[in-house]
N, CA, C and O atoms as a GROMACS GRO file, in nm:
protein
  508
    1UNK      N    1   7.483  13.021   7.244
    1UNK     CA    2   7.414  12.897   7.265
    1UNK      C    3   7.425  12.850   7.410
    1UNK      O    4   7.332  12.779   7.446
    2UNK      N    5   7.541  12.881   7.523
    2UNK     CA    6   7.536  12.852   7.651
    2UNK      C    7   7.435  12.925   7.701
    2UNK      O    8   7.458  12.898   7.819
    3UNK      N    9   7.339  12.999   7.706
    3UNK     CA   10   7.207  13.011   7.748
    3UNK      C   11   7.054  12.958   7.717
    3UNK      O   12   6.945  12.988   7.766
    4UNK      N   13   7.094  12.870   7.620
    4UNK     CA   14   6.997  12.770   7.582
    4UNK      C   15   7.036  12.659   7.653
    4UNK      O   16   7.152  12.624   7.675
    5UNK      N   17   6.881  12.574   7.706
    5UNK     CA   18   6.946  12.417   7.769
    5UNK      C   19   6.981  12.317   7.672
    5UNK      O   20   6.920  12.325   7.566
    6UNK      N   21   7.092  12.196   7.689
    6UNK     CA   22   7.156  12.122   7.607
    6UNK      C   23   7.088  12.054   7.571
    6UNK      O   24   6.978  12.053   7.627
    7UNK      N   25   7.111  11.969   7.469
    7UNK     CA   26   7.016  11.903   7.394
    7UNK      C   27   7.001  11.761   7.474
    7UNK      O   28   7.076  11.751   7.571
    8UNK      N   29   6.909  11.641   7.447
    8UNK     CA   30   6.925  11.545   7.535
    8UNK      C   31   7.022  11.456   7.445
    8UNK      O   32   7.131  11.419   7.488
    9UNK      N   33   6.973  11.424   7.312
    9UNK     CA   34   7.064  11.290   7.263
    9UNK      C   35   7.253  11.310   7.261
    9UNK      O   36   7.335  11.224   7.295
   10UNK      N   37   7.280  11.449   7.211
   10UNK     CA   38   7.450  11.515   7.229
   10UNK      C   39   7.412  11.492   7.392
   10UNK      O   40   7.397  11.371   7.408
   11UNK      N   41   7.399  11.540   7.476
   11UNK     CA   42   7.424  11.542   7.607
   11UNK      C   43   7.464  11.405   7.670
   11UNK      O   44   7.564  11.383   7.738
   12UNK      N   45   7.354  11.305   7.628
   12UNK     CA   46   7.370  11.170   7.645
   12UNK      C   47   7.509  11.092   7.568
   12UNK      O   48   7.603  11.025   7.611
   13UNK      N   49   7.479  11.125   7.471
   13UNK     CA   50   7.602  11.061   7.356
   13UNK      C   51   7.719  11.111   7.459
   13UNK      O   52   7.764  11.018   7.526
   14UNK      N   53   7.786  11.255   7.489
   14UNK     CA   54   7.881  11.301   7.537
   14UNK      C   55   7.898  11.225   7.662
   14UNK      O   56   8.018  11.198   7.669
   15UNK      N   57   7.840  11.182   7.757
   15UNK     CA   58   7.830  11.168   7.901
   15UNK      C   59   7.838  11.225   7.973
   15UNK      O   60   7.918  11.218   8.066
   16UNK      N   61   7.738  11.317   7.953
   16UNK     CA   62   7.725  11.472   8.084
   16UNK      C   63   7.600  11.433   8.135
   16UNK      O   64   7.517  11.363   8.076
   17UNK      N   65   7.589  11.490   8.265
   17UNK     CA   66   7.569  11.461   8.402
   17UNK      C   67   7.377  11.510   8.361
   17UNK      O   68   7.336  11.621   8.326
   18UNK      N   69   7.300  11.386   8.382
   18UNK     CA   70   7.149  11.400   8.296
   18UNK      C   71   7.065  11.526   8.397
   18UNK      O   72   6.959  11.567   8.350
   19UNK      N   73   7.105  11.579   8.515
   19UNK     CA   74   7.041  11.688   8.588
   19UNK      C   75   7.048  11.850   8.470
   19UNK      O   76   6.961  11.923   8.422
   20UNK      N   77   7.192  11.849   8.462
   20UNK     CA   78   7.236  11.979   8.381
   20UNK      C   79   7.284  11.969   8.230
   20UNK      O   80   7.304  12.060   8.150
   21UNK      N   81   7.298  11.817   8.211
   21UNK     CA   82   7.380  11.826   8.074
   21UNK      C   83   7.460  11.893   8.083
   21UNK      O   84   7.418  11.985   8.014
   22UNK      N   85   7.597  11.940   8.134
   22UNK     CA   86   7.707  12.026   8.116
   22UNK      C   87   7.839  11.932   8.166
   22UNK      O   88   7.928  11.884   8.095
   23UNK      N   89   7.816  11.922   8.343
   23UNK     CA   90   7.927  11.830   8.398
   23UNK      C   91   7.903  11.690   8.342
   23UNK      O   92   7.804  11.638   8.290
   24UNK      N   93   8.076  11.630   8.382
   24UNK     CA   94   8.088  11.499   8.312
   24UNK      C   95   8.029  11.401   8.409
   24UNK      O   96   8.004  11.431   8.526
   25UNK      N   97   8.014  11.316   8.371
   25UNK     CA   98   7.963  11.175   8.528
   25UNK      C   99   8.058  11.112   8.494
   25UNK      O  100   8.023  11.001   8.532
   26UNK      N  101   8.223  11.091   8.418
   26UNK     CA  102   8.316  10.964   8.406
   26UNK      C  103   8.403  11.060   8.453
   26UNK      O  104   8.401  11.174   8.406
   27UNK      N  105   8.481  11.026   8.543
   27UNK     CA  106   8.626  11.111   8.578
   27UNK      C  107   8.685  11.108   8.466
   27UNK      O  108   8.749  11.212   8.449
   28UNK      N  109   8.693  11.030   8.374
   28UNK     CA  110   8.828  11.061   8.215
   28UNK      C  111   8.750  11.010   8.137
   28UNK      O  112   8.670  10.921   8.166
   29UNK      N  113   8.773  11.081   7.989
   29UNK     CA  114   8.657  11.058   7.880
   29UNK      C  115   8.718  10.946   7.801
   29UNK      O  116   8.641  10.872   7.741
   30UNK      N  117   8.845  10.926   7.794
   30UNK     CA  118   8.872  10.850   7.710
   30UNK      C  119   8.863  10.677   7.815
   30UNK      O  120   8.914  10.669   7.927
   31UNK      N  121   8.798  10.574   7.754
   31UNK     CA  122   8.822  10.458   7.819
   31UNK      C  123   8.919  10.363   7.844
   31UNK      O  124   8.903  10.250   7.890
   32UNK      N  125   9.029  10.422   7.807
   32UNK     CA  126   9.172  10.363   7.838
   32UNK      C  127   9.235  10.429   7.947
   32UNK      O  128   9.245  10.552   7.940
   33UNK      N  129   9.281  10.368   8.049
   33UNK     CA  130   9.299  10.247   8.042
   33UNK      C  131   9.188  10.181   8.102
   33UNK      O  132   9.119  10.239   8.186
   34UNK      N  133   9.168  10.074   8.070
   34UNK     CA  134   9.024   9.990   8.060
   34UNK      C  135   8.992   9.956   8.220
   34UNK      O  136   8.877   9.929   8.252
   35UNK      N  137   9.082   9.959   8.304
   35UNK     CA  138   9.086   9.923   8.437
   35UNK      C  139   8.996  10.042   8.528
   35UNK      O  140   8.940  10.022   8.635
   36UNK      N  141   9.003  10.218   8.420
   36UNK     CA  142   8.955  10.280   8.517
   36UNK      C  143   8.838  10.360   8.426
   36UNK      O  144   8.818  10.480   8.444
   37UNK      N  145   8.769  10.287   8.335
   37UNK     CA  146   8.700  10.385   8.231
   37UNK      C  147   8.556  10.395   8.282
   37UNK      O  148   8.477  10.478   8.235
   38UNK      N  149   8.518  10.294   8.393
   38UNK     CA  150   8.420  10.304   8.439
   38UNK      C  151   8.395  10.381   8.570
   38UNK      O  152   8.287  10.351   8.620
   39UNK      N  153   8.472  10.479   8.643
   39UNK     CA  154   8.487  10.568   8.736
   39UNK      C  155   8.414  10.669   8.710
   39UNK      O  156   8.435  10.747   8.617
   40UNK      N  157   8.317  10.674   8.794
   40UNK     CA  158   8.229  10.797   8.777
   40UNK      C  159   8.263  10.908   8.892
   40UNK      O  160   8.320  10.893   9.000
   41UNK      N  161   8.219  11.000   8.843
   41UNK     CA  162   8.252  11.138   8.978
   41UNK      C  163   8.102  11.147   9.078
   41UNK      O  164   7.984  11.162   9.049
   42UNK      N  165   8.163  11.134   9.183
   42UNK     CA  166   8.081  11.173   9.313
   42UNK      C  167   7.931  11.227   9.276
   42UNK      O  168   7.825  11.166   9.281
   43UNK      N  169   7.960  11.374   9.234
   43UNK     CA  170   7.892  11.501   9.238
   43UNK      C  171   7.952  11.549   9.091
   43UNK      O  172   8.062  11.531   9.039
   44UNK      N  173   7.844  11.610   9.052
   44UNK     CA  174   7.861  11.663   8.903
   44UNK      C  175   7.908  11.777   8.950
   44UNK      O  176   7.854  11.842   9.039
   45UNK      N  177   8.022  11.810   8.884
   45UNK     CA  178   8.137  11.973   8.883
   45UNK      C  179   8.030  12.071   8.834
   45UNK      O  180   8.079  12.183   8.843
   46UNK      N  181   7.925  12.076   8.794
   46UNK     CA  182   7.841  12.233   8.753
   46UNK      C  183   7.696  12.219   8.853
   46UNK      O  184   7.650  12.315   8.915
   47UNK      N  185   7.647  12.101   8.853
   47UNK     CA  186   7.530  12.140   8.948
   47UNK      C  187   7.533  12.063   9.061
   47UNK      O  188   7.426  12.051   9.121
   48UNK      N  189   7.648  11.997   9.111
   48UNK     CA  190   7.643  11.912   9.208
   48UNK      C  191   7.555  11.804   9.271
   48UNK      O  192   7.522  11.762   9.381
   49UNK      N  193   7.532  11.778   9.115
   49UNK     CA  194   7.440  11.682   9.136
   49UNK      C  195   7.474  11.515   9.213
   49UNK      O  196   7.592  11.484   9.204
   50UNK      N  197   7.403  11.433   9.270
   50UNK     CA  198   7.506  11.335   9.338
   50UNK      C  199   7.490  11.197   9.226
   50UNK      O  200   7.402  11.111   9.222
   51UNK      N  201   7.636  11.219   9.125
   51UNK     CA  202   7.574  11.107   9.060
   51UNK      C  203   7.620  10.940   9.099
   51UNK      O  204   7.583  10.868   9.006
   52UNK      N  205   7.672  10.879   9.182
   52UNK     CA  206   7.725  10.778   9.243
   52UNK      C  207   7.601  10.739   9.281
   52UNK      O  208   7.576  10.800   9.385
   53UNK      N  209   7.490  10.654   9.246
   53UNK     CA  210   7.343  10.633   9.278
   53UNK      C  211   7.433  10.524   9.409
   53UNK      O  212   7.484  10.564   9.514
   54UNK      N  213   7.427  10.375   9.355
   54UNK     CA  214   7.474  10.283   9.438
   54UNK      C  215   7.598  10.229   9.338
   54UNK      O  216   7.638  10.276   9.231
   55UNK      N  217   7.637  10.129   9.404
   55UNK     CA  218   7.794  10.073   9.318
   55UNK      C  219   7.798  10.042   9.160
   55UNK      O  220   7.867  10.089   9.070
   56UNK      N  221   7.662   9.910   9.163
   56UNK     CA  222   7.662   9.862   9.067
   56UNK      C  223   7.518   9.888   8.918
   56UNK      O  224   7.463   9.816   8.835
   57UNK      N  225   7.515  10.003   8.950
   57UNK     CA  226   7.404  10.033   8.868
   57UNK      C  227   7.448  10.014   8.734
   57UNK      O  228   7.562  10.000   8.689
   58UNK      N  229   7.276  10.018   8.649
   58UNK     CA  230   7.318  10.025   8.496
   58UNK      C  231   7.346   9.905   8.403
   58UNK      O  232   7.347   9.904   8.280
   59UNK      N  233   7.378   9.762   8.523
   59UNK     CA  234   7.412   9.628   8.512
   59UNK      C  235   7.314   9.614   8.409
   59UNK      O  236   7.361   9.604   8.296
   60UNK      N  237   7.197   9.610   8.418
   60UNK     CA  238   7.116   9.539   8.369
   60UNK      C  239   7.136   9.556   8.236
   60UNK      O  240   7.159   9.466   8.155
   61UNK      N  241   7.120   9.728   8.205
   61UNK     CA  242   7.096   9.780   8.095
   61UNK      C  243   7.231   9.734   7.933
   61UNK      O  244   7.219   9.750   7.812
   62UNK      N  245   7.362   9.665   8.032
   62UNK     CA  246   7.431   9.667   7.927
   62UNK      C  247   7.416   9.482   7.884
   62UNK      O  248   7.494   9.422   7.810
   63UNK      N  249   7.329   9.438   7.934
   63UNK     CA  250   7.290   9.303   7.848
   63UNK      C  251   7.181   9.356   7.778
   63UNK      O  252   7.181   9.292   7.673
   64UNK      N  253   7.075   9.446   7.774
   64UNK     CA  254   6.991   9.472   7.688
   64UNK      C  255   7.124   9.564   7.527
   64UNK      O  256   7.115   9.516   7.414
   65UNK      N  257   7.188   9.639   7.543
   65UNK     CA  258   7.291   9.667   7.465
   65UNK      C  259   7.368   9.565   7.345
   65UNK      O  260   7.393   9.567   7.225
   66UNK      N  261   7.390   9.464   7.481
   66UNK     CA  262   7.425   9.312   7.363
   66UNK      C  263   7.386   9.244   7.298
   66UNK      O  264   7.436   9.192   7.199
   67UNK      N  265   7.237   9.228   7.367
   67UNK     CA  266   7.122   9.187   7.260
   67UNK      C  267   7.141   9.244   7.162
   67UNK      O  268   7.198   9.179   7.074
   68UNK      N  269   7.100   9.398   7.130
   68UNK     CA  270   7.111   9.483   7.032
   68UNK      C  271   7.241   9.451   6.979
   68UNK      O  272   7.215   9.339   6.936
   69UNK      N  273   7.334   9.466   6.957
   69UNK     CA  274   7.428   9.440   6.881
   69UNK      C  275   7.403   9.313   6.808
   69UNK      O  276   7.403   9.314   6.684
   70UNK      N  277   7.375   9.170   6.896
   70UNK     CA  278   7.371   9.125   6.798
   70UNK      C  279   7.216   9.110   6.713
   70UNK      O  280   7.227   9.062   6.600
   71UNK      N  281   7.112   9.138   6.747
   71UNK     CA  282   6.995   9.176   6.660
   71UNK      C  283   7.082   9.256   6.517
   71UNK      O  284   7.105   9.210   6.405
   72UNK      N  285   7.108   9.357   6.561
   72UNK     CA  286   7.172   9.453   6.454
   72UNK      C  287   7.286   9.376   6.361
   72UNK      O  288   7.284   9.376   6.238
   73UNK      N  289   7.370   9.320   6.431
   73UNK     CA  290   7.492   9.202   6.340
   73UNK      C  291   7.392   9.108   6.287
   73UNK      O  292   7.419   9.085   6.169
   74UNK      N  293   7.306   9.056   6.320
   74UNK     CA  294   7.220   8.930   6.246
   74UNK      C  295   7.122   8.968   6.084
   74UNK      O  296   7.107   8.902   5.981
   75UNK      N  297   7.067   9.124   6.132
   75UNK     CA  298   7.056   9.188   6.027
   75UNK      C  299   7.108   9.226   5.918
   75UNK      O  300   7.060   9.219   5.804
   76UNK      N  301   7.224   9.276   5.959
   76UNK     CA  302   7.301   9.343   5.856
   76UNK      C  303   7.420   9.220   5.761
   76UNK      O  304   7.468   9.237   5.649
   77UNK      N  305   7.440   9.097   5.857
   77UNK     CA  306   7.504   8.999   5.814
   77UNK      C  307   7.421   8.902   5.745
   77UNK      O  308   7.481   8.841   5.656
   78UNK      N  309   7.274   8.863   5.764
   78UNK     CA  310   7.179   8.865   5.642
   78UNK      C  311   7.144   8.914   5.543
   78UNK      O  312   7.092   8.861   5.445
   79UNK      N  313   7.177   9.038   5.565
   79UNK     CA  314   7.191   9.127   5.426
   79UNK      C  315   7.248   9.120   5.316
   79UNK      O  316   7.217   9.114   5.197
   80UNK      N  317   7.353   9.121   5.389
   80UNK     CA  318   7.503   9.135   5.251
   80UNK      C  319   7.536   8.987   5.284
   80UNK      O  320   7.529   8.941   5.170
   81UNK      N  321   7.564   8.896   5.353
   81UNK     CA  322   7.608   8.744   5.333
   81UNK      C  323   7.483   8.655   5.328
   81UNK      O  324   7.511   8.560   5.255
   82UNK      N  325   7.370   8.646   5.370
   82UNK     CA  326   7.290   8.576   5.411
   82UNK      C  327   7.341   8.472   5.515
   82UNK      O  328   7.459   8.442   5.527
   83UNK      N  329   7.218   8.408   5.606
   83UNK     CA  330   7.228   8.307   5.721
   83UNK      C  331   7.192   8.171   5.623
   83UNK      O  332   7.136   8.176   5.513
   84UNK      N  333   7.240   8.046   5.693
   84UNK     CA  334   7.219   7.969   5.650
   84UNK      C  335   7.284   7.820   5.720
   84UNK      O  336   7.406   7.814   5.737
   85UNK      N  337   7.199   7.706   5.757
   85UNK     CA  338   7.296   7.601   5.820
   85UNK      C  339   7.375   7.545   5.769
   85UNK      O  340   7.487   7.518   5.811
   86UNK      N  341   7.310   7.511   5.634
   86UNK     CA  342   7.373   7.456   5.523
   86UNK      C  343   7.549   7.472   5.511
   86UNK      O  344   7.628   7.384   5.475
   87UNK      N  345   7.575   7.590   5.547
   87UNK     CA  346   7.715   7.619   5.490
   87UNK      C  347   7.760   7.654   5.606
   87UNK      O  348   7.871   7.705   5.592
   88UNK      N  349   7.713   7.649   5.761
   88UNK     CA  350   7.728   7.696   5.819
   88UNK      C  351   7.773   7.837   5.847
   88UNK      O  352   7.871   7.874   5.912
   89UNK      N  353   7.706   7.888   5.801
   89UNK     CA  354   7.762   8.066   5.784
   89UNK      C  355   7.666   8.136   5.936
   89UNK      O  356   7.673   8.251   5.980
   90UNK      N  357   7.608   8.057   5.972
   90UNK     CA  358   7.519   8.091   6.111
   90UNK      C  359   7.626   8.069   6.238
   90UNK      O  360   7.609   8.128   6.345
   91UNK      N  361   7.732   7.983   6.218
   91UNK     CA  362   7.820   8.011   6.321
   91UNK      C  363   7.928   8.119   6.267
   91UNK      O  364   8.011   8.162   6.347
   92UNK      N  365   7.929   8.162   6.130
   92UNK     CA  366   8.024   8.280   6.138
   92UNK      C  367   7.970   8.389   6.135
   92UNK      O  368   8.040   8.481   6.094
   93UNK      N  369   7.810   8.422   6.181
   93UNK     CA  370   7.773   8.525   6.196
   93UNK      C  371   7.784   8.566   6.359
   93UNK      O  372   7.799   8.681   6.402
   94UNK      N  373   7.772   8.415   6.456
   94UNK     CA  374   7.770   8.428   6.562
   94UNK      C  375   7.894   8.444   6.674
   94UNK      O  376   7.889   8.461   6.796
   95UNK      N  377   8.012   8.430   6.579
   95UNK     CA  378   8.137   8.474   6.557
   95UNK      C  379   8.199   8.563   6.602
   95UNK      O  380   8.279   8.583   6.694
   96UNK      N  381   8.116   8.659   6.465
   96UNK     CA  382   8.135   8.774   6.436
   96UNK      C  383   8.076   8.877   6.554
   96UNK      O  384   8.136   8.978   6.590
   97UNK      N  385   7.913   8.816   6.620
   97UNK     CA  386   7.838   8.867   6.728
   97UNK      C  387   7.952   8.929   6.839
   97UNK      O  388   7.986   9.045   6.864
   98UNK      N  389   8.012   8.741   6.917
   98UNK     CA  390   8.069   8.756   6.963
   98UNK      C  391   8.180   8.858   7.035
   98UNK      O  392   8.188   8.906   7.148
   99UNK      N  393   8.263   8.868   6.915
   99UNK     CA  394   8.406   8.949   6.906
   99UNK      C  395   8.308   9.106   6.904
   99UNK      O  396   8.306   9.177   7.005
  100UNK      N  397   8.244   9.139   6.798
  100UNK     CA  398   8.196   9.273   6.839
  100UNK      C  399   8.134   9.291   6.964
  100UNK      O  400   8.132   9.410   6.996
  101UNK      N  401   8.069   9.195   7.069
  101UNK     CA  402   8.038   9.232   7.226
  101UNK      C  403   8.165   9.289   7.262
  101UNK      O  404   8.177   9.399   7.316
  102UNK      N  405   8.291   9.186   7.223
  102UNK     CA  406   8.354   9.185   7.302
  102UNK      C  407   8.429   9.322   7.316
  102UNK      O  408   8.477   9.373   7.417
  103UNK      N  409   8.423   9.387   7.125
  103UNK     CA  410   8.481   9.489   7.137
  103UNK      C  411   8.464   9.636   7.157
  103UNK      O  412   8.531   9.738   7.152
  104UNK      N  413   8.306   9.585   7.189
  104UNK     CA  414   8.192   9.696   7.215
  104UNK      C  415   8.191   9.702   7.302
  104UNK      O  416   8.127   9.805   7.325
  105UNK      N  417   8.251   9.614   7.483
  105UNK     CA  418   8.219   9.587   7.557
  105UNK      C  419   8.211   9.740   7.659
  105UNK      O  420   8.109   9.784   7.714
  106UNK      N  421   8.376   9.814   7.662
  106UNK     CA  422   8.364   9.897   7.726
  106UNK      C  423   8.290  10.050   7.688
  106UNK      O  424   8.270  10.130   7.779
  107UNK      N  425   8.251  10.081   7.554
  107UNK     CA  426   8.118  10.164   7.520
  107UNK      C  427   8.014  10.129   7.580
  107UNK      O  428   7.933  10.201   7.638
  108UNK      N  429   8.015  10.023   7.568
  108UNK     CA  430   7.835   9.959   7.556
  108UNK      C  431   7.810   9.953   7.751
  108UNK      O  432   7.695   9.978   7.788
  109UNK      N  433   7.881   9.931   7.827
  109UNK     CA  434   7.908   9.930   7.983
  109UNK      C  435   7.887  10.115   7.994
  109UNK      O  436   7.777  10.164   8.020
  110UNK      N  437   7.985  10.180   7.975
  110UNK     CA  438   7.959  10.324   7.958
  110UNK      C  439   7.828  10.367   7.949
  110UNK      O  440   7.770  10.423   8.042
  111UNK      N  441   7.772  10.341   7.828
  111UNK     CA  442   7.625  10.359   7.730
  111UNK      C  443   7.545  10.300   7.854
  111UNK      O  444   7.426  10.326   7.833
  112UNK      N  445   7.554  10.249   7.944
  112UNK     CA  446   7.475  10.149   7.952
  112UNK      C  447   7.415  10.234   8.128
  112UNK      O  448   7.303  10.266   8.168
  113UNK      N  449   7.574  10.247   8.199
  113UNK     CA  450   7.513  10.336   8.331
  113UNK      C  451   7.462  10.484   8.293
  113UNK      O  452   7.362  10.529   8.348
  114UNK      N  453   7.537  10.560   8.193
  114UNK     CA  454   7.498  10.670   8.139
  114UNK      C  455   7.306  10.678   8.090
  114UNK      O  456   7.233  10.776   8.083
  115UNK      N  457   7.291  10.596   8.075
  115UNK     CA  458   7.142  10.569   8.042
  115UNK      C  459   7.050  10.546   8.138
  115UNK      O  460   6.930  10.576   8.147
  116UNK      N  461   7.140  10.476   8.224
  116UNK     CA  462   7.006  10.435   8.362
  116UNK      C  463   6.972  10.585   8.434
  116UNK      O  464   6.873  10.637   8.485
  117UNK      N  465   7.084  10.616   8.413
  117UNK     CA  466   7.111  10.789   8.533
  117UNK      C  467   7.029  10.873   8.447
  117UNK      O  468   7.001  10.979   8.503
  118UNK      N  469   6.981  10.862   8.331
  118UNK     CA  470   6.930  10.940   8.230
  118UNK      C  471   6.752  10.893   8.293
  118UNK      O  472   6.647  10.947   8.328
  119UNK      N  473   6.793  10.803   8.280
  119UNK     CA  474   6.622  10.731   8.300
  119UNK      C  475   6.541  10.756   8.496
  119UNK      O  476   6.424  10.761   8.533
  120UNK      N  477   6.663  10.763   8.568
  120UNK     CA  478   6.652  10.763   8.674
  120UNK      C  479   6.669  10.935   8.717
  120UNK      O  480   6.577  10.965   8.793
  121UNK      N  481   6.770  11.064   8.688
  121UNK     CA  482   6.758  11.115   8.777
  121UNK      C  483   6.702  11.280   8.623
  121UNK      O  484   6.748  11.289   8.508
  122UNK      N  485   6.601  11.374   8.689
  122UNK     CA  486   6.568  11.393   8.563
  122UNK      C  487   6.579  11.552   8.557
  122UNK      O  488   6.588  11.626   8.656
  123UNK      N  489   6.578  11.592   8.425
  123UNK     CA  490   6.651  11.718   8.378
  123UNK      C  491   6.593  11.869   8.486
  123UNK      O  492   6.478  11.885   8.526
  124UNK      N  493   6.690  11.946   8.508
  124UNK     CA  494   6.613  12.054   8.541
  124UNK      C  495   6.685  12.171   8.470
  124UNK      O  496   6.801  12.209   8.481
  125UNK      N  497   6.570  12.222   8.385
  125UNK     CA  498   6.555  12.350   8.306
  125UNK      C  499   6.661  12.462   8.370
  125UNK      O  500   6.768  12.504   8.326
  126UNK      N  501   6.610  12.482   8.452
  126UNK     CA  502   6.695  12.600   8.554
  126UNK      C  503   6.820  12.572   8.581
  126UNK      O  504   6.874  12.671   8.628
  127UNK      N  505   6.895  12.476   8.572
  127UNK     CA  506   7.044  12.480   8.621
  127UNK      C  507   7.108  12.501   8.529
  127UNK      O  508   7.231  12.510   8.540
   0.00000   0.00000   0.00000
């Protein structure tokens, strides 16, 4: 299968480098400790690709992320509890929003430059 090109959604999900899908773009995969989970590498280790666009890229993309979470929590907490003012269960859904940003925060930041670089720099077959 290493002579077939990688797939895009595993490639993306993993955080490999969107030129080759192979090299990583985070110096360490795991996001702990939280101080350095957002460190990306220079140049991708297999095609040298330059992934360091500018400092703060990707910003945007992880408030569109939070939205989604809570779209998705408002759904699924209508589902099985229902919304309602009455009982106020609309502030314990928004609660609930909350704390999952919060605990989604460093995926969803990850997810979030990993995607722009996806959108911005684009696949080549040959590497």
């Amino acid at each position: 299968m290493s002579s077939k090109n990688p797939l895009l959604i595993p490639s993306l999900l993993t955080e490999k480098c969107p030129k080759c899908r192979r090299g990583n773009i985070f110096t360490q995969k795991s996001i702990f400790p939280l101080n350095t989970c957002l460190q990306v590498n220079e140049y991708c280790g297999h095609c040298n690709q330059k992934i360091k666009v500018e400092n703060n890229y990707g910003q945007g993309m992880n408030f569109v992320f939070i939205v989604i979470v809570f779209i998705v929590t408002a759904i699924i907490y209508s589902l099985t509890l229902g919304l309602s003012f009455k009982d106020n269960s609309i502030f314990y859904y928004l609660g609930v929003g909350i704390i999952l940003s919060l605990l989604l925060q460093p995926w969803l930041m990850r997810l979030s430059r990993v995607l722009f670089l996806y959108l911005v720099i684009p696949f080549d077959k040959t590497k």
